[in-house]
C-alpha positions in Angstrom: -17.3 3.7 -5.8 -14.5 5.5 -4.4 -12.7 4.0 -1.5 -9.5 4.9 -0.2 -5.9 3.8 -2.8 -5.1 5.1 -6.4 -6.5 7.2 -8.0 -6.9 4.9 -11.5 -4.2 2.0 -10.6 -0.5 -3.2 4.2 1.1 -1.6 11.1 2.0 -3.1 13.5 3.5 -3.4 16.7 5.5 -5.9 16.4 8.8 -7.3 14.3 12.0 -5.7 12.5 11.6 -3.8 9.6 13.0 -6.1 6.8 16.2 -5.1 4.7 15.8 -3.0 1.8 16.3 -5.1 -1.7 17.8 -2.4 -3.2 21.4 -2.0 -4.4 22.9 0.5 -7.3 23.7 -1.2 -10.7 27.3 0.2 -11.3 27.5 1.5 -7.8 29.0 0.1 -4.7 27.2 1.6 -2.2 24.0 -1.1 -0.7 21.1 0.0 0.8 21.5 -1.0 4.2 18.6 -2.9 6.2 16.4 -0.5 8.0 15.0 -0.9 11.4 12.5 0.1 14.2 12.8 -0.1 17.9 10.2 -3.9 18.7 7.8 -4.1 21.5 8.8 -6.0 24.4 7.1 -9.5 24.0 5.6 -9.0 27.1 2.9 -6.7 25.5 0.9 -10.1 24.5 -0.4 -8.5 21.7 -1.1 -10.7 18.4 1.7 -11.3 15.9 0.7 -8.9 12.5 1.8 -6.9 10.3 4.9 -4.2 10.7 4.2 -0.3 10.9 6.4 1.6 8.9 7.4 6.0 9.2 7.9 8.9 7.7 11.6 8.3 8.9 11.7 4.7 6.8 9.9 6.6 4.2 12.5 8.9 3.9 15.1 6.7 3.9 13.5 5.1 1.2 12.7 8.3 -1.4 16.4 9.1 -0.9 17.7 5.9 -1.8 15.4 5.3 -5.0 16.5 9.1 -6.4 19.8 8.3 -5.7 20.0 5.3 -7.3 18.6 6.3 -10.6 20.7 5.8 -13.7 21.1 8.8 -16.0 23.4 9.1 -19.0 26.8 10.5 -18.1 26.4 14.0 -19.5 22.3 14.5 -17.6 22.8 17.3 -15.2 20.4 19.0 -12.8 18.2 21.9 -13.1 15.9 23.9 -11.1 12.0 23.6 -11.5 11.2 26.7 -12.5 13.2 26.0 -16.2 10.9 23.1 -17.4 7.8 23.5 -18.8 4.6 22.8 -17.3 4.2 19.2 -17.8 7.6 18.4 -16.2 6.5 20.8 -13.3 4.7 17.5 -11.4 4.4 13.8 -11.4 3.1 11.9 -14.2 0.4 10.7 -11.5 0.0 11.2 -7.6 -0.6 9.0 -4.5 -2.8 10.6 -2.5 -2.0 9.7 0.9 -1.6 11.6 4.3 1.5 9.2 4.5 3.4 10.2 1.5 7.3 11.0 1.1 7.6 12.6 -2.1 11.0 13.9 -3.7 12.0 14.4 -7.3 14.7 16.4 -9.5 15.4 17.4 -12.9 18.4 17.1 -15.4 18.5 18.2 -18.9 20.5 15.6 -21.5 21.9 16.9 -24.6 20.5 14.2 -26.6 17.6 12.8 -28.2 14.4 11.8 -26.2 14.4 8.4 -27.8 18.2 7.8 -27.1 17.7 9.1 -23.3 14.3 6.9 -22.6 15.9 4.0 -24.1 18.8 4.6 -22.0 16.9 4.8 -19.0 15.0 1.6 -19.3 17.8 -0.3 -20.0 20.0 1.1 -16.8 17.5 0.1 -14.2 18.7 -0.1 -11.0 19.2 -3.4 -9.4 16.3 -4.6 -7.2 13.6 -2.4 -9.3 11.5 -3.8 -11.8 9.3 -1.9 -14.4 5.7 -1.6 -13.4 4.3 0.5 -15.7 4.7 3.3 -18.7 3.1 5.5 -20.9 2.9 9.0 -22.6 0.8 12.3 -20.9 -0.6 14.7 -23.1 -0.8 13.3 -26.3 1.6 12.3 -29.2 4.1 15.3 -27.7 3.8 14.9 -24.0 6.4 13.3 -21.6 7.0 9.7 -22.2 7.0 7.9 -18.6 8.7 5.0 -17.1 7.9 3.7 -13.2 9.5 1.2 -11.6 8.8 -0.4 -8.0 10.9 -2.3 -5.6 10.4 -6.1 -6.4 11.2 -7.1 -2.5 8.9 -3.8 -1.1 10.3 -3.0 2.7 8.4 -4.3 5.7 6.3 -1.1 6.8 6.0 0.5 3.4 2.1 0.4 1.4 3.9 1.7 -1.8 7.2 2.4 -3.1 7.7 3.6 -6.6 10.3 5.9 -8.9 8.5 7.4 -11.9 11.3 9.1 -14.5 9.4 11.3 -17.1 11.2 12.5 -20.8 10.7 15.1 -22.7 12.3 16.7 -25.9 13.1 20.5 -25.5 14.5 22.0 -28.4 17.6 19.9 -29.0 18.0 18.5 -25.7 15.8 16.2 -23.5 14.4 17.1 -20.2 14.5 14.5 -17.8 12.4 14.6 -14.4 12.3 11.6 -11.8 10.0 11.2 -9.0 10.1 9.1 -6.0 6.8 8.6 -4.1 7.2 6.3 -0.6 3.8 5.5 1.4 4.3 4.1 4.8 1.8 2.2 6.9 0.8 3.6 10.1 0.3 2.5 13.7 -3.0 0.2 14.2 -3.9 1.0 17.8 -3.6 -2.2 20.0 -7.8 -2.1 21.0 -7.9 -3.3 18.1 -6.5 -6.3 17.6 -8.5 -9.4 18.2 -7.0 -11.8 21.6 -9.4 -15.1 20.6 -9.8 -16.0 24.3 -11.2 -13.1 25.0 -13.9 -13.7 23.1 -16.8 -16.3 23.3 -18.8 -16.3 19.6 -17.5 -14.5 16.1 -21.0 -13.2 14.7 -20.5 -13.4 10.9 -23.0 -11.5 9.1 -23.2 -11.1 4.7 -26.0 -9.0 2.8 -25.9 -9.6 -0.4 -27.3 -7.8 -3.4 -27.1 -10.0 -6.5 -29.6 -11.2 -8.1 -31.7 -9.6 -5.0 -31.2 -8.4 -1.3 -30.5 -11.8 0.8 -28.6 -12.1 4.5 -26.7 -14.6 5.5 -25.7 -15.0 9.1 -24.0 -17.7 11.7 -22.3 -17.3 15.3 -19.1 -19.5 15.4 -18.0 -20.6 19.0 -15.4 -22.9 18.1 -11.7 -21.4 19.6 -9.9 -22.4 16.4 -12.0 -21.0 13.9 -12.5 -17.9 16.1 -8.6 -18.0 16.0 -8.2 -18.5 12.4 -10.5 -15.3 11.5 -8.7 -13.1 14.0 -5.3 -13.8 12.4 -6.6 -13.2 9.1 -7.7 -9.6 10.6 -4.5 -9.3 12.3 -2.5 -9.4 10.0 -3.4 -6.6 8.1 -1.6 -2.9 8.3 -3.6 0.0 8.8 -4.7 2.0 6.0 -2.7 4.9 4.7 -5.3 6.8 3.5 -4.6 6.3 -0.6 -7.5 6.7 -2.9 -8.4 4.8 -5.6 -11.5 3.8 -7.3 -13.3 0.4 -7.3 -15.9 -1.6 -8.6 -19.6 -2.1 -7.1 -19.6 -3.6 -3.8 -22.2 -6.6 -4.3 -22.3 -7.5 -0.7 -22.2 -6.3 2.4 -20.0 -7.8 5.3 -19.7 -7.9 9.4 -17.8 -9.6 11.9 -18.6 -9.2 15.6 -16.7 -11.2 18.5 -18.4 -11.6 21.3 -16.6 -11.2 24.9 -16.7 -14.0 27.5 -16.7 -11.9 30.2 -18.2 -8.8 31.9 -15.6 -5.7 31.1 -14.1 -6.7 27.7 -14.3 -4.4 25.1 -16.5 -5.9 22.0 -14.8 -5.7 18.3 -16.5 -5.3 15.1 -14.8 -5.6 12.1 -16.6 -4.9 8.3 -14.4 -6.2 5.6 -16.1 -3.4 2.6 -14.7 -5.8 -0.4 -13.0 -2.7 -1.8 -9.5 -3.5 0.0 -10.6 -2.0 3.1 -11.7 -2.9 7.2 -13.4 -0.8 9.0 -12.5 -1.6 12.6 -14.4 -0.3 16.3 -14.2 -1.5 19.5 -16.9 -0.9 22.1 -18.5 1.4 19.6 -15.6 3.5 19.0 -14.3 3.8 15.0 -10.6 2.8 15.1 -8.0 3.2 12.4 -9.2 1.2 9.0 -6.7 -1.5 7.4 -5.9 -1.9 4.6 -6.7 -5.9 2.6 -9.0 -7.7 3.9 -10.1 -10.1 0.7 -8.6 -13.1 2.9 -11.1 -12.5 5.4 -14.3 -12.3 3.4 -12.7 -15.3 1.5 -12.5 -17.0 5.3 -15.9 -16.2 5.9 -17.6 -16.7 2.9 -16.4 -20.1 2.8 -17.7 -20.7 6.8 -21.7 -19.3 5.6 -21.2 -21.8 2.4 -22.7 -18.1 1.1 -23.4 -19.1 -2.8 -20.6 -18.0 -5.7 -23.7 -15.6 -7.1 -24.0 -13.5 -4.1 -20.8 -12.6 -3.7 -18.9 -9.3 -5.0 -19.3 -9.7 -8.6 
C-alpha cells in the first residue's frame, strides 16, 4: 500500500528551532543555531512538535553542500558535461516540502581513490546512512549521509555524493535533499478539557474482521492520548511504500459543551494521522505508532489482531 514517505526507504506552533549539529571537519566555520519567531504563550495551545520552512530548509541544503569534503584537486563543472546518470540524484524525496541543491566536480584520479576519500572525510556531525551502486557493475557508486542530531522542524535531512569514472578522471556529483515539516493548523490540536469521552474504535482483519470499541471519560487518560497526538508534526507529503494495514483505527473526542468543535483522529498504521475537526479534513501528521500503541493497550485488543 502506498502512503505518503520514500519511495523504497515529524509542526508546530510552538518552541525554538534547536541548533544545528553540524560543524566542518577541517574548517572553522560552525553552523550556527537556527531559529523561528515563538507564539506568545498566551495562545494556550498544547505543547508539540516544532514547524520547520523552506527558509530553515535552505539554510540547511547550503550548509550540508558546503561542508562536503572533496580531494584538494575536485573542481566544479556544469551539468550539461556529465553523462546521464550523474544528471540526477541517486534517489528522490518526493515531497511538496523539498529543498534540493547539488553540484558537480571532476577529480583527476581514480574512482576507488576518490570514494574512499570521501567516506573517510566525513564531515563532522554526519553519519553514514546508507550506500550502493546504480546501474549495474559500471554505474555511479553512492554514499549518503544524514545529520546524526537532525534540526528541530526538519522531516529529513540528507547529503547523497555519487562517483563515477570518466575516462581517466572521476566525476563526482553531491546532492543535498532538506524536507521541512509544515504548519499543523491550531483546530487541530486536542485541549482535554474540552472534551468529555475519547471514543476509541479498532477493526481488525486478522485472522477475520473483528471491532473493538470503548469510550474513555477519565481526564488523564483523555490527556495522555491527546499528547501522544500532539506531539506529532504534520505530514510533508513524502511517499513511500508500506506493508498491509491489518487494522483499522479511530479516535473521536467528545465535546462537553454545546459549540465545541468535535476532533477525530485515525492513526492508518502506515506512519500517518488523518486529522478533521467538525467534519472538516485537516492537515495529516506524520508518526502516530505511539498512539495506536496507547490505544491498543487501553482495548486490551489481542497481539493477533493487530498490524501484522
Amino acid at each position: 500500500m502506498e502512503h505518503a514517505g520514500r519511495l523504497g526507504p515529524v509542526p508546530g506552533l510552538l518552541a525554538v528551532l534547536a541548533a544545528v549539529a553540524l560543524a566542518a571537519a577541517g574548517c572553522g566555520t560552525a553552523i550556527q543555531p537556527a531559529r523561528v519567531r515563538t507564539r506568545p504563550a498566551s495562545t494556550g495551545l498544547p505543547a508539540a512538535s516544532v514547524a520547520g520552512s523552506r527558509g530553515l530548509a535552505e539554510q540547511i541544503s547550503r550548509r550540508l553542500l558546503r561542508h562536503l569534503m572533496l580531494p584538494p584537486a575536485a573542481q566544479p563543472i556544469g551539468s550539461l558535461e556529465v553523462p546521464g546518470p550523474l544528471r540526477h540524484p541517486p534517489e528522490r524525496i518526493g515531497s511538496g516540502h523539498l529543498v534540493q541543491r547539488h553540484a558537480i566536480f571532476t577529480v583527476p584520479r581514480s574512482a576507488g581513490w576518490v570514494l574512499r576519500y570521501i567516506r573517510t572525510h566525513v564531515p563532522a556531525g554526519l553519519a553514514q546512512t546508507g550506500s550502493g551502486q546504480l546501474s549495474g557493475p559500471t554505474g555511479p557508486r553512492s554514499v549518503m549521509w544524514e545529520p546524526r542530531h537532525r534540526p528541530s522542524g526538519l522531516y529529513r535531512a540528507e547529503l547523497d555524493v555519487s562517483v563515477l569514472a570518466a575516462g581517466g578522471r572521476t566525476l563526482v556529483r553531491a546532492d543535498t535533499q532538506v524536507v521541512w515539516n509544515p504548519p499543523r493548523s491550531s483546530v487541530e490540536y486536542i485541549r482535554p478539557a474540552r472534551f468529555s469521552a475519547a471514543r476509541l474504535s479498532v477493526t481488525a482483519f486478522n485472522p477475520r474482521t473483528r471491532t473493538f470499541r470503548r469510550s474513555i471519560t477519565s481526564r488523564a487518560v483523555i490527556a495522555a492520548v491527546a499528547r501522544s497526538l500532539n506531539r506529532l508534526p504534520a505530514d510533508p507529503g513524502v511517499h513511500y511504500f508500506c506493508p498491509a494495514i491489518m487494522a483499522d483505527y479511530q479516535i473521536t473526542f467528545v465535546p462537553a459543551a454545546a459549540g465545541q468543535v468535535p476532533v477525530v483522529a485515525t492513526p492508518n498504521g502506515c506512519n500517518g494521522v488523518s486529522m478533521t475537526a467538525a467534519g472538516v479534513p485537516q492537515p495529516g501528521l506524520i508518526g502516530g505508532d505511539a498512539t495506536i500503541a496507547l490505544i491498543t493497550r487501553l482495548m486490551n485488543v489481542p497481539a493477533s489482531a493487530r498490524i501484522g
